[in-house]
Structures are given as C-alpha cells and as structure tokens.
C-alpha positions in Angstrom: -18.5 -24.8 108.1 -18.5 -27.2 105.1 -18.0 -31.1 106.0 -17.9 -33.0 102.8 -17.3 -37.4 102.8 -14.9 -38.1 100.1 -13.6 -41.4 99.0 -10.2 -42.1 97.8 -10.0 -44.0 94.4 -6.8 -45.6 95.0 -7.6 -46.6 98.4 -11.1 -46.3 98.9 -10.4 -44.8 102.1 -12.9 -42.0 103.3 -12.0 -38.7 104.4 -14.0 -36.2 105.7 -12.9 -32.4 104.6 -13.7 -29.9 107.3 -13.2 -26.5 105.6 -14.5 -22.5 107.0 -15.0 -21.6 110.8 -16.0 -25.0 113.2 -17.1 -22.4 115.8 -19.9 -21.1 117.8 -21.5 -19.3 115.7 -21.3 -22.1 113.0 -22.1 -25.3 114.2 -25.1 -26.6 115.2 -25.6 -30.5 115.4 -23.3 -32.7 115.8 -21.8 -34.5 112.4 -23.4 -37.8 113.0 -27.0 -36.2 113.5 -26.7 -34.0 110.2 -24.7 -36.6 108.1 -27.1 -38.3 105.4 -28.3 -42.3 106.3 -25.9 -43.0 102.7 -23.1 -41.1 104.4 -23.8 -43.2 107.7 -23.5 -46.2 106.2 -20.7 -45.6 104.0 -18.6 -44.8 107.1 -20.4 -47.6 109.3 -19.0 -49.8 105.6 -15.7 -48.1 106.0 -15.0 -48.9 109.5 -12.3 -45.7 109.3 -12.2 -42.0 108.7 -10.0 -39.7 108.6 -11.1 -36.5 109.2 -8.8 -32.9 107.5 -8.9 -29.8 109.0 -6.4 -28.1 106.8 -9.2 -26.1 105.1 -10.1 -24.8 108.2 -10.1 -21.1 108.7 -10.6 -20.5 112.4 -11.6 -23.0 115.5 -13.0 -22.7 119.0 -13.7 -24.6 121.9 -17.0 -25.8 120.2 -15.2 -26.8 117.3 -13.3 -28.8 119.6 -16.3 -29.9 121.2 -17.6 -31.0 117.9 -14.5 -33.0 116.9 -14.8 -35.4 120.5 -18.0 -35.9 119.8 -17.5 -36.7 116.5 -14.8 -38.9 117.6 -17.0 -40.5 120.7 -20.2 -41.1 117.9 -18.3 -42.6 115.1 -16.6 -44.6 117.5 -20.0 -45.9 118.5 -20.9 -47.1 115.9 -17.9 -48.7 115.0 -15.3 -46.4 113.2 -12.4 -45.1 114.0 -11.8 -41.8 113.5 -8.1 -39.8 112.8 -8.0 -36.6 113.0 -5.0 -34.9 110.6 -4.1 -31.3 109.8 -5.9 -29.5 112.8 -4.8 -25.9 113.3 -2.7 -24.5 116.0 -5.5 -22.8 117.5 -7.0 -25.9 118.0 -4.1 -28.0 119.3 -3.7 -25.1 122.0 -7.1 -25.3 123.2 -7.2 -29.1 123.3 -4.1 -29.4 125.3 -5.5 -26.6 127.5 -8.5 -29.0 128.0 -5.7 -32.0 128.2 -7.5 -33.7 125.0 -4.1 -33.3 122.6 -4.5 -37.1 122.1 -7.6 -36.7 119.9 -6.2 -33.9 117.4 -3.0 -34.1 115.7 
C-alpha cells in the first residue's frame, strides 16, 4: 500500500491517494502514526481530506479497519475526512459490519 498527501493547485484542497492492497498482509500502523510531522500539520492546516481509493487493487476487513481509524484520528485532531472511490469489496464488508456511512 502506497498513501501519498497531494494538494490541489486550483483548490488547495488535500487528498490523500491510497493505491495497491490496504490488507493484512500490508498495513501496519495506522496513517496518523506513520504520516510525517509536515504531513500532520498540513492536514491539521487543511482542516479537510479527502481520502481516494480508486487506485486500490484489493481491500480487507483491515483495510477497513484502517480507514475508521483513520477517519476517528483525523477527526481528532480536527479534520474531516471523506472517503471517495472505495471498491466494492470494501463497501460489502463495511455494510456487513453496518459502517457504509464511513465509505462511499
């Protein structure tokens, strides 16, 4: 799994590009404990972040673990967090574990 913080020219809204497998046997931390102190205060800055998952190949129930908790720590520390683009393997596990509202 790659996560890279982007910033829109036009906008100057950030996104956050999720691309490759958010699965078991790929993730290991949760974002806001491996994201730089730049890329913390950029979002912290930001106060929003939308977060794309069309790039992604293949999700589990950890990768849907990740995302909430992504969700619950930016929300923390004050962003707010949309999730766009999430594959159907992911929006059939999160209504299986009645999250749909937090993934599109």
């Amino acid at each position: 799994m790659q996560a890279n913080l982007q910033t829109c020219e036009e906008t100057q809204n950030l996104s956050l590009i999720i691309s490759g497998d958010i699965d078991q046997l790929t993730l290991s931390k949760d974002y806001w404990l491996m994201a730089s102190s730049k890329d913390k205060a950029r979002l912290q800055k930001a106060s929003k972040l939308r977060v794309d998952l069309a790039d992604v190949v293949r999700g589990d129930s950890a990768g849907l673990a990740w995302l909430i908790n992504l969700k619950r720590d930016l929300k923390q520390h004050g962003v707010d967090v949309t999730i766009q683009n999430s594959p159907a393997k992911l929006i059939e596990l999160a209504k299986l574990s009645n999250a749909e509202q937090l993934i599109e």
